[in-house]
C-alpha positions as CSV (number, residue, x, y, z in Angstrom):
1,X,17.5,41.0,-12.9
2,X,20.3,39.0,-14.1
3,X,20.4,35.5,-14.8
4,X,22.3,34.7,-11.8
5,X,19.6,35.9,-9.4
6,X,16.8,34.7,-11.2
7,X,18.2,31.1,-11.0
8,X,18.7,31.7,-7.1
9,X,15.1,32.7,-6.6
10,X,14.3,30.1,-8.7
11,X,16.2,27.6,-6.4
12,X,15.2,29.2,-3.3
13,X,11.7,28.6,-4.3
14,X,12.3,25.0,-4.7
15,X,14.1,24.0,-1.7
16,X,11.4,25.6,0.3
17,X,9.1,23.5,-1.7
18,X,11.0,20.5,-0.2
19,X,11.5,21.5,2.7
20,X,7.7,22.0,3.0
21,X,6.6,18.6,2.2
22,X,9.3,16.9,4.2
23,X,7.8,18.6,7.1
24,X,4.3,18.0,6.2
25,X,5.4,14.1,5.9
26,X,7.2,14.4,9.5
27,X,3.6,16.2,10.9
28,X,1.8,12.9,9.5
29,X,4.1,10.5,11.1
30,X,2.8,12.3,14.6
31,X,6.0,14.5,15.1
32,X,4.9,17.5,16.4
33,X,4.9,21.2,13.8
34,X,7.4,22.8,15.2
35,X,9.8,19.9,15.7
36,X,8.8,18.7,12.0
37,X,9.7,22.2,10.5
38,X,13.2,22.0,12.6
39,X,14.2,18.6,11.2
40,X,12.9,19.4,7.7
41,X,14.9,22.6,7.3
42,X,17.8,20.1,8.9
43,X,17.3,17.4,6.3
44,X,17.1,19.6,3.1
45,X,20.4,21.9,4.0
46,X,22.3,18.5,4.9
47,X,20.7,14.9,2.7
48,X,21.1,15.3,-1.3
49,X,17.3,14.9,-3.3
50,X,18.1,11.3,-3.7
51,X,18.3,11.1,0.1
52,X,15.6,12.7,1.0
53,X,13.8,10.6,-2.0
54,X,14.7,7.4,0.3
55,X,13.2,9.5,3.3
56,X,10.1,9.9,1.3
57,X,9.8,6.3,-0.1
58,X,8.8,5.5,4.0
59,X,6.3,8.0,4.8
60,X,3.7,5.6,4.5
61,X,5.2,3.4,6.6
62,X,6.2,6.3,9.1
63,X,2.4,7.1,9.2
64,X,1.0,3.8,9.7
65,X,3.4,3.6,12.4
66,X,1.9,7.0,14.1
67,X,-1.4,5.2,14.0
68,X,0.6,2.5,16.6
69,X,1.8,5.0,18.7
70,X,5.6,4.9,18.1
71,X,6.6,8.2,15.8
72,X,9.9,9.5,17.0
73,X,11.2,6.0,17.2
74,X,10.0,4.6,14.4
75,X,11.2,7.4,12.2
76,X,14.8,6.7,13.4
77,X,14.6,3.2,13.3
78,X,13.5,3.2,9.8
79,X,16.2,5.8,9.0
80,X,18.6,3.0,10.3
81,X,17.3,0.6,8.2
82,X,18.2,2.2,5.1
83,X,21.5,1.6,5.5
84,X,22.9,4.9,4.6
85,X,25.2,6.4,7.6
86,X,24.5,10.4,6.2
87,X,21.1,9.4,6.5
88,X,21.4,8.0,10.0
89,X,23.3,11.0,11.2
90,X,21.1,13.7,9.9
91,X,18.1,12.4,11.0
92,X,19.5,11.5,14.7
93,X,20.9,14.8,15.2
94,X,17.6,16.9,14.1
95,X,16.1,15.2,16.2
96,X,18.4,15.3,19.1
97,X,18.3,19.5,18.0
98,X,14.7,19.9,17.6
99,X,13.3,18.3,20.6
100,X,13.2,21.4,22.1
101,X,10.3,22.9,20.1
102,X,7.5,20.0,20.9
């Protein structure tokens, strides 16, 4: 195996490491599996680490916010709130495109 490929598994390997936790941080805000793998696979082809890093920094407040009933919502106004318009776009269209799969 070249080196090329190895650092391509390697990679692969790690983005679906993100992409796994992103979703499992969506599933504990109260957005449904299906939709939360959707928008996760969304998120980590389309926001930088950093990004998502900023995503992250509010799942505790996206959860405590499941536990009031408001998770869709709340997850896109606090997206809006970090003032980033990449951000804001991603999220909004992932989850206009994964509604489907509640």
């Amino acid at each position: 195996m070249t080196m090329t490929a190895a650092a391509a598994l390697a990679l692969a390997g790690c983005s679906q490491v993100v992409e796994t936790g992103v979703a499992d941080h969506l599933e504990q805000a109260g957005v449904p599996a299906g939709m939360a793998q959707c928008m996760a696979q969304i998120w980590t082809e389309r926001l930088s680490a950093q990004q998502l890093v900023r995503l992250g920094q509010t799942a505790a407040e996206m959860a405590e916010a499941r536990q009031q009933g408001e998770p869709l919502v709340q997850i896109l106004n606090r997206a809006q709130a970090l003032d980033d318009p990449q951000i804001v776009e991603v999220v909004t269209q992932s989850a206009a495109a994964c509604v489907t799969l509640i």
